[in-house]
C-alpha positions in Angstrom: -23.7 35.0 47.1 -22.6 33.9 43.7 -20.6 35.4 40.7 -22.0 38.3 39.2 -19.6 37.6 36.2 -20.7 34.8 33.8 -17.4 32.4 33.4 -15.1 33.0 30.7 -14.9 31.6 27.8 -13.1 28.5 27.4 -9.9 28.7 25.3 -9.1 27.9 21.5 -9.0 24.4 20.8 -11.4 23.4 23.6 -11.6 23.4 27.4 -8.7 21.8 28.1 -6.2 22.2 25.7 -5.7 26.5 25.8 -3.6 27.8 23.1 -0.8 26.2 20.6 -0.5 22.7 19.2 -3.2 20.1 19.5 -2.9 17.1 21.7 -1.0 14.6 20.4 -2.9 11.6 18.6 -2.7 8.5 20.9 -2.7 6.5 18.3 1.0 7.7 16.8 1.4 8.4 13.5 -0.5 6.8 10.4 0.7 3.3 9.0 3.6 3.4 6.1 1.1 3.5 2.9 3.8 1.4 0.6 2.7 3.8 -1.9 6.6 3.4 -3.2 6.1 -0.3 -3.9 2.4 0.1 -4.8 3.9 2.2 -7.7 6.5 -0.2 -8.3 4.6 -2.8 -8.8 2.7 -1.3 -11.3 4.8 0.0 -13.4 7.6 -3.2 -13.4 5.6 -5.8 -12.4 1.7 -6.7 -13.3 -0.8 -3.7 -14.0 -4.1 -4.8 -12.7 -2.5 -5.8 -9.2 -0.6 -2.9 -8.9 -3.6 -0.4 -9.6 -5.7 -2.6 -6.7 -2.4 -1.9 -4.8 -1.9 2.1 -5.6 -5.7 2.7 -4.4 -5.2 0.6 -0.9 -2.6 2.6 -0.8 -4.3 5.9 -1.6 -6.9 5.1 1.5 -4.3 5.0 4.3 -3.8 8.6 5.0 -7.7 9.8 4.6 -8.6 6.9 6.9 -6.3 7.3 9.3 -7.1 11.1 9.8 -11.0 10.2 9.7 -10.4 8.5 12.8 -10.7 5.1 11.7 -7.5 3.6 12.5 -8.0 0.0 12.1 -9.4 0.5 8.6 -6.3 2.6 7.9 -4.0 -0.3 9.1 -5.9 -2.9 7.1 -5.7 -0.6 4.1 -2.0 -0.6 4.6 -1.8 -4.1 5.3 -3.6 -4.9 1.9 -1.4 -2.2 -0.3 1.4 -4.4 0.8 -0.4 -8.0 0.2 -1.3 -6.4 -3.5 2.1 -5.1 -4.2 4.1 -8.5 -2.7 1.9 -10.4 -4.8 1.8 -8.4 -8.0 5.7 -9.1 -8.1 5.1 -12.6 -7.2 3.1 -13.5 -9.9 5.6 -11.4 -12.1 8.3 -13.8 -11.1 6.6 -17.0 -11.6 5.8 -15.7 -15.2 9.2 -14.6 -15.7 10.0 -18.4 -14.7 7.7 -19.9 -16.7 8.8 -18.3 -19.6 12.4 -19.2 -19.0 11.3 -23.1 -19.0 9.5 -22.6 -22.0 12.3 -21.5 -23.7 14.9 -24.5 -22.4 11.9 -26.8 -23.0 11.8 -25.5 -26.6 15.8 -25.3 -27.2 15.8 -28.8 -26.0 13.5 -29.9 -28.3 14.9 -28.4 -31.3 18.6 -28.9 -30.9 16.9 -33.0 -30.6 15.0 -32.6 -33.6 17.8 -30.4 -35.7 19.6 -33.5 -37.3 16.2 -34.0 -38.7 15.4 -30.9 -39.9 19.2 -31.1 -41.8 18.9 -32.4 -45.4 
């Protein structure tokens, strides 16, 4: 004979998980966003770089907890590629400019006996 009773009604949170905290996330936690050096960047080193940076950067967490974890970690990765090179490119400008200014020096302290009546 079989059950008169229809079977109870799995727990909250699904059949095999009963009550309290989810399973953890196999996965581990999301990827460091380097929101910190996105900012950084942006504000100390070149805008247009750092603002491609902050929105990489911005994607990590709402990827990650989408379930698309490689996306999240290539978001990440590029946050960190924008920022790195948005204070590269601040630093050969920085150089640059500090040649330009020997070069010039140089070529006036040359020139200033001739500029001397």
């Amino acid at each position: 004979m079989t059950d008169q009773y229809p079977p109870p009604y799995p727990p909250p949170g699904g059949p095999n998980h009963g009550y309290g905290y989810p399973p953890p996330n196999p996965y581990g936690p999301p990827p460091d966003n380097n929101m910190v050096w996105a900012i950084l960047s942006t504000v100390l080193c070149c805008l247009p770089l750092g603002v491609v940076a902050i929105v990489k950067s911005s994607q990590v967490q709402s990827l990650w907890f989408q379930g698309h974890h490689a996306e999240a970690q290539k978001a990440a990765t590029d946050a960190r590629k924008w920022a790195m090179w948005s204070a590269i490119t601040t630093g050969i400008l920085l150089l640059l400019y500090v040649v330009f200014l020997v070069v010039m020096l140089v070529i006036v302290g040359v020139n200033a006996n001739q500029l001397t009546p």
